[in-house]
N, C-alpha and C positions, 0 to 999 in steps of 0.2 A: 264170456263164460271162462274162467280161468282153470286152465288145464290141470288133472290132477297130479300130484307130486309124483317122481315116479318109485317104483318100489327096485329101492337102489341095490337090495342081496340078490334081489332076483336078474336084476340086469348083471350084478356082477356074474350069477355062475352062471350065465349064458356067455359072459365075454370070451370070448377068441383070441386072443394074442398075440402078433408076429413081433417076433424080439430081433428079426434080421437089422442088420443095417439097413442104411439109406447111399448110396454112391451112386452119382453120375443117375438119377432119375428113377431110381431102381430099389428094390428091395434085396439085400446081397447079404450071404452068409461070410461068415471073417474068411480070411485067407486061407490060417489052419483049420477050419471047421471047429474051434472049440465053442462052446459058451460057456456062461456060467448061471446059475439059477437065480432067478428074482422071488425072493417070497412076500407077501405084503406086512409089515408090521401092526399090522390090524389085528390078526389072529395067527399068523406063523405060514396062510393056504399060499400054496406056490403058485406064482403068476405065471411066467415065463421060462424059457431060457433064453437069455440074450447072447447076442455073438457077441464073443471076446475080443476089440480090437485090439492091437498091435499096429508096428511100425509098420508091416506091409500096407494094411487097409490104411491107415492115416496117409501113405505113400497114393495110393490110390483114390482117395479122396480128395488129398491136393492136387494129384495130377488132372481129376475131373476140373474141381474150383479153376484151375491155373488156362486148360481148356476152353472151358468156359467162357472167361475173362480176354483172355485173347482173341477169339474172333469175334466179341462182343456184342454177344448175342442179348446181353441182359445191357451190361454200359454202353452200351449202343443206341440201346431204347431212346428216344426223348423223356423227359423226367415225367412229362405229363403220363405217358404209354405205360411207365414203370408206376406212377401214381393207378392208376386203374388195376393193374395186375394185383397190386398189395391191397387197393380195396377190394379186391375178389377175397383173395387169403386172408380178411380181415372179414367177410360176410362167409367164406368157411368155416372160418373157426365159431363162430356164435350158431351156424348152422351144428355142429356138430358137439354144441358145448354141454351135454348131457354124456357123451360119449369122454369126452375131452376130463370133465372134472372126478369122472368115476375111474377114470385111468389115474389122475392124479393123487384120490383120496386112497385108491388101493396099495399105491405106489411108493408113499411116503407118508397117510395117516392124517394126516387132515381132515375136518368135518366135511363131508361132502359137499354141504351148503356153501361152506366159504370155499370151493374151491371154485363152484357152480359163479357164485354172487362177487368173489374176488378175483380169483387166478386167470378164469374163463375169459371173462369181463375185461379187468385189464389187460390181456393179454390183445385180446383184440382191441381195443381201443389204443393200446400203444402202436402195435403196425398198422390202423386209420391213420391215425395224429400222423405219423410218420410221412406216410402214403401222401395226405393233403400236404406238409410241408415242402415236399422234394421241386414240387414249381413254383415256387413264392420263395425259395431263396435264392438271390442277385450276387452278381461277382464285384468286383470293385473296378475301377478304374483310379489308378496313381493320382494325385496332384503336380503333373510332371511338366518342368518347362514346353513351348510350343514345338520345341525342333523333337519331340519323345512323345511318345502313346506307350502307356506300360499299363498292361492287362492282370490282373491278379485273380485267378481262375483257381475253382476247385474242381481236383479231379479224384475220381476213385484209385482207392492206393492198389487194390486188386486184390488177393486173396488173405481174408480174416478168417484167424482162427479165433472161435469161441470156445469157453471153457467158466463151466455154469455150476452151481450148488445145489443141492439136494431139496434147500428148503422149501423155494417156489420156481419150481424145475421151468415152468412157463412164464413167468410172468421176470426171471431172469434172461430167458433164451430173448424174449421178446425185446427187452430192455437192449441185448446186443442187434441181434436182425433186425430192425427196425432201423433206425439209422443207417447199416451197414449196405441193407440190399436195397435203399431209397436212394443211396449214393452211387449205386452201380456196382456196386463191390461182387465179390462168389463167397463163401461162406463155408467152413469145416467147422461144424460144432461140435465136438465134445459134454454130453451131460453126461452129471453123477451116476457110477455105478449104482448108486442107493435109489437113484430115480431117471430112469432114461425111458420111459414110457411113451408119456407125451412130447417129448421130442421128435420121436419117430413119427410119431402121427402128423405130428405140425407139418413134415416135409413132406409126408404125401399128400395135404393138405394145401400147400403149398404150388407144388405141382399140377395136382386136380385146378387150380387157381389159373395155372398159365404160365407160373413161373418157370425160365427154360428148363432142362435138363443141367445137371453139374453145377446149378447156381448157389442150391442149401442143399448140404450132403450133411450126415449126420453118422458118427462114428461111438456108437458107446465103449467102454471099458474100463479100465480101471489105471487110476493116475498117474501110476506109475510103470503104464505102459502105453496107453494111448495118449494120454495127454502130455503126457514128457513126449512122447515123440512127435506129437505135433507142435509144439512149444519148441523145439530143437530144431525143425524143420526148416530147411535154408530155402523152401519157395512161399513160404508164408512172409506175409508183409507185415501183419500185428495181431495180437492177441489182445483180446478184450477179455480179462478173466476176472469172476468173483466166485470169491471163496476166503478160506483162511490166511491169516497174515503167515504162516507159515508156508503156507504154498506160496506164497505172491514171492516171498522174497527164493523160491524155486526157479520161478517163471523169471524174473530179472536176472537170473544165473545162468538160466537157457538161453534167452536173449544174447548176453554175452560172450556164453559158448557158441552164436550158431551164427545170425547175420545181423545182427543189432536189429533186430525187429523192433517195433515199439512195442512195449509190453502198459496197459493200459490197469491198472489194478484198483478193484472195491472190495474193499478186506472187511476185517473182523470191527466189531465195537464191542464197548461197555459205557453206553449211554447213561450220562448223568441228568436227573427228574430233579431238579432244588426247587424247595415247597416255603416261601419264608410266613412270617408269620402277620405278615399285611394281607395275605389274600384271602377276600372275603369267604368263600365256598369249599371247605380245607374237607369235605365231604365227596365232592365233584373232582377234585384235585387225587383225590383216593381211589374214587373209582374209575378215574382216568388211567390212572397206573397199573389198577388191577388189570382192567378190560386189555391196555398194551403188550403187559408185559407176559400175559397167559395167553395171547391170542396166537395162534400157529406154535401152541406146546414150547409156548416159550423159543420157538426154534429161529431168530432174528435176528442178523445183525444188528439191529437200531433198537432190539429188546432196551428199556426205559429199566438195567439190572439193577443199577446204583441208586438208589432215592435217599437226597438229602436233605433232611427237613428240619425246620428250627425246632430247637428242642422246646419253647414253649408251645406248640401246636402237635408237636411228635405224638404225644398219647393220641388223641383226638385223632389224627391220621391213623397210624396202627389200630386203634379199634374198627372205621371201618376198610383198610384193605382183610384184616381178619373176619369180618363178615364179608365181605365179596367174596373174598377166593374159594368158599367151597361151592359157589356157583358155577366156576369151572372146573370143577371135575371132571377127570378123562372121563366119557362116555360112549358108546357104540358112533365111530367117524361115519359112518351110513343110515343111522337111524334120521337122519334129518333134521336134527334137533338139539345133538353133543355140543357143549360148548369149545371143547378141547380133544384133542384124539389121542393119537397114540405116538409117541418117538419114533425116527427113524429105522429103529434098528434096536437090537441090543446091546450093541456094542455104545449108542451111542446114550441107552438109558443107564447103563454101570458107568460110562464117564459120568452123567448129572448125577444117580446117588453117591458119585464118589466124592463128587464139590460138596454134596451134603453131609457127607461123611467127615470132609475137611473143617468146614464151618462148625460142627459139631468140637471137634477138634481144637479148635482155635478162639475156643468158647464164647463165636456168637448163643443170642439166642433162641430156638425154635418157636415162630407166634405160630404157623397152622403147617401143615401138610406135614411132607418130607419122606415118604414113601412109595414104594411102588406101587399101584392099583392095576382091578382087573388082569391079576396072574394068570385066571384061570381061562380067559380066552385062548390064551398062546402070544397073547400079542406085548409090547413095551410103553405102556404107561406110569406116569408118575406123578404125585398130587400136586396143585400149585402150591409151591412152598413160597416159606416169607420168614426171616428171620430179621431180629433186630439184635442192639448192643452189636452191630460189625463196626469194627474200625477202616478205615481206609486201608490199611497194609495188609490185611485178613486176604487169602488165597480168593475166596468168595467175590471179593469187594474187586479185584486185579483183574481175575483173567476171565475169558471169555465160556462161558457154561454150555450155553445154548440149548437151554432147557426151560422149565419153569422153576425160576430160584430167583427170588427179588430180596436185595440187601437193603435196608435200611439203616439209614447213619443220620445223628442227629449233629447238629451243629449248632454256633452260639453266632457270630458274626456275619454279614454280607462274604468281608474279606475272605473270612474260611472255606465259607461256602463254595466261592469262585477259585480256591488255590488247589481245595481236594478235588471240584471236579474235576480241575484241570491238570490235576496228577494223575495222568491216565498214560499210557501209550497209546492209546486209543483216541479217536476223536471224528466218532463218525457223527452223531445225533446229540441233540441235550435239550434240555427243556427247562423254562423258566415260571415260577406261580408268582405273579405278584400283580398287586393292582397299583401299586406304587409306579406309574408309569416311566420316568429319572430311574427307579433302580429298573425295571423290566428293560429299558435300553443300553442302562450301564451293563448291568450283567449277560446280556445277549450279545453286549461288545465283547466283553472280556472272555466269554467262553469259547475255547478255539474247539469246531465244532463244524464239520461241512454245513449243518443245519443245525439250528436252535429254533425250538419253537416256543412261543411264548402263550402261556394259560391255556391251552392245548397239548395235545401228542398226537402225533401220526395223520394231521390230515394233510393230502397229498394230492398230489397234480403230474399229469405228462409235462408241466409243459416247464415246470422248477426240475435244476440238474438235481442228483444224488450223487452222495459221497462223502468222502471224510478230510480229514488231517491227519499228518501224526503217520502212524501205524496203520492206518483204515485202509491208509491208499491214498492211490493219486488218479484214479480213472472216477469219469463222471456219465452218469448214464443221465439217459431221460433228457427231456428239452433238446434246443435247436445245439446247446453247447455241445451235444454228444455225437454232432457231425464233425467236429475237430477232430475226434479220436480217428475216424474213419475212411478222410481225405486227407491229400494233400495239398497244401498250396504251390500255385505255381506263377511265377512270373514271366508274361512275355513281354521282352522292350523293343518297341520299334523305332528308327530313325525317322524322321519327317524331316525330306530335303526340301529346300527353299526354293520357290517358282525359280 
């Protein structure tokens, strides 16, 4: 009998909120007792007040992590011991994943569904995957003359700081803790001021699980005080950070100012869609673009912005991305059924009308949306927009929106196709249409592009890295590659004396 949906306004105004931190095993108000207010960009209702970290609490949070790690109460474990604890914290979080996605959809505006059916879901399936990997990966032994035994062993590098984005607050956090604390590692995360909800919960979660005390400590505030000071921090070993290419190249400055940490970085994109005019289904190819590029309010780094399509097939495409897009219209993120929700904030829906403003400006041309919607809840919505006539050098066409705004650019050549997209600073995602199988590998070669995907968008796997090129970054999450970030290698050489 399959359970009824649940009625998600009504669980919301029952919800409870502690916006305390997490340190050392615990729920703990900041240092200075400030906080600062969370309201939900849904409708404007105030959720919380979260404690305002600062350098003391990051001090305090590392000191647990650094605690922790030394008497090695978590790297200690046998990997198997540590594989069970993370399946625990991985059958919590799916136990609690109605609580978990309504914290998310309030938090940052998402359809509650997909927070439920995506965020929820990967999230815990990333710390399994993890969990089951940590005894099935073997150390090496050298190829070394008889008189030498040289051991090449990974060890936990010991305290990571995390520092996470707004968009998919969990299924980011996840993508670092997962590797980090499979490896033995302690853990000070940092999530977005815009969304530090479910983080908090992850680590009591966590905890409830088995995981020791001081192992994942969780510090919210704001990035230019917590998270500069934990990026600074001379007892942190590396930072795993995504977010914007302007933070990243932050966090490589702090690095340098503090103890050469490694600084692990998955930045910004403007993902190039090239549609040529060999590919059978230029329908499917449309509604592929539409479905990515409006799904989570446009709010992506791997957003599919750029769409470059041959111009003999371009009408044909633009007619139907323009009948698809007003299928995702913001609609109420908790009625169980919006295709698209609400912007993080306000701040962040005046930057997208502004890129609309620009593009206006720079005389692309408006095929559907381009304005605000549902003013009168309180909350920050805006329509899926889509313009065409953008040229590549257009403000639109460059920089990174992070909204729903899809540029369309037509093109005449293969060669072109492959030069514009690849004139990006960016180089995180791309995508190729062709049934022409010679060009769908030629041009999958030539796009420098962490991922291209060919006659598809966005479908995904634990167990393929993420990441870019270029400006994207150089940190790669996901799969067994994302244990590099989080150990060390080490070599033992021993003599072997002769009978």
């Amino acid at each position: 009998m399959n359970k009824p949906a649940p009625d998600w306004h009504a669980a919301a105004s029952a919800l409870r909120i502690d916006g305390r931190a997490f340190v050392g095993g615990r729920r703990v108000a900041a240092a200075s007792g400030e906080t600062f207010a969370k309201s939900s960009p849904i409708d404007g209702r105030r959720l919380a007040d979260i404690a305002r970290g600062q350098a003391p609490d990051i001090d305090a949070a590392v000191a647990s992590a650094r605690a922790a790690f030394a008497d090695a109460r978590w790297a200690g474990k046998a990997p198997a011991a540590r594989k069970k604890t993370l399946q625990r914290f991985a059958e919590k979080i799916l136990a609690a994943k109605d609580e978990l996605a309504l914290l998310e959809s309030l938090d940052m505006g998402k359809p509650v569904q997909y927070s439920l059916a995506v965020d929820v879901a990967s999230t815990a399936r990333t710390i399994a995957w993890y969990a089951e990997a940590v005894d099935k990966i073997y150390d090496e032994i050298a190829p070394t003359p008889a008189s030498a035994l040289a051991l090449i062993t990974r060890e936990p590098m010991g305290v990571i700081g995390a520092v996470v984005p707004w968009n998919y607050p969990m299924i980011m956090a996840a993508w670092k803790l997962g590797p980090a604390l499979a490896a033995g590692n302690c853990v000070v995360l940092k999530p977005s001021e815009k969304s530090p909800l479910t983080a908090l919960r992850l680590a009591e979660l966590a905890v409830e699980a088995g995981l020791p005390e001081g192992v994942f400590n969780v510090v919210p505030g704001f990035g230019h005080e917590a998270g500069e000071a934990l990026a600074l921090h001379m007892d942190v070993d590396a930072i795993g950070f995504t977010g914007s290419t302007r933070v990243g190249r932050k966090m490589l400055e702090y690095a340098g100012r503090s103890n050469l940490k490694r600084v692990y970085n998955e930045l910004g994109g403007k993902s190039a869609f090239v549609v040529f005019d060999d590919f059978e289904d230029i329908a499917r190819a449309a509604k592929t673009v539409a479905g990515s590029m409006f799904f989570n309010q446009g709010e992506s780094c791997n957003a599919p912005s750029r769409v470059f399509v041959h111009e003999t097939v371009a009408d044909e495409f633009l007619a139907v991305v323009a009948a698809e897009a007003p299928k995702y219209a913001p609609g109420d993120p908790l009625s169980g059924h919006a295709e698209m929700g609400a912007l993080v904030d306000e701040t962040q829906m005046r930057t997208v009308l502004g890129y609309i403003d620009a593009g206006h400006g720079d005389g692309a041309k408006l095929v559907t949306g381009g304005k605000r919607s549902r003013s009168e809840t309180g909350g920050f919505y805006v329509e899926p927009t889509v313009f065409t006539g953008v040229s590549n050098q257009m403000k639109i066409a460059r920089e990174e929106i992070f909204g729903p705004v899809m540029s369309v650019i037509r093109f005449k050549t293969e060669a072109e196709a492959i030069a514009m997209a690849n004139d990006s600073s960016y180089g995180l995602q791309a995508s190729v249409w062709s049934h022409n199988i010679n060009r769908a590998h030629r041009v999958a070669r030539a796009l420098r592009a962490g991922t291209v995907h060919v006659n598809q968008y966005d479908e995904d796997d634990i167990t393929v890295p993420f990441g870019g090129y270029k400006q994207s970054g150089n940190g790669r999450d996901k799969s067994l590659h994302a244990f590099d970030k989080y150990t060390e290698l080490k070599t033992t050489w021993l003599r072997i004396d002769a009978a």
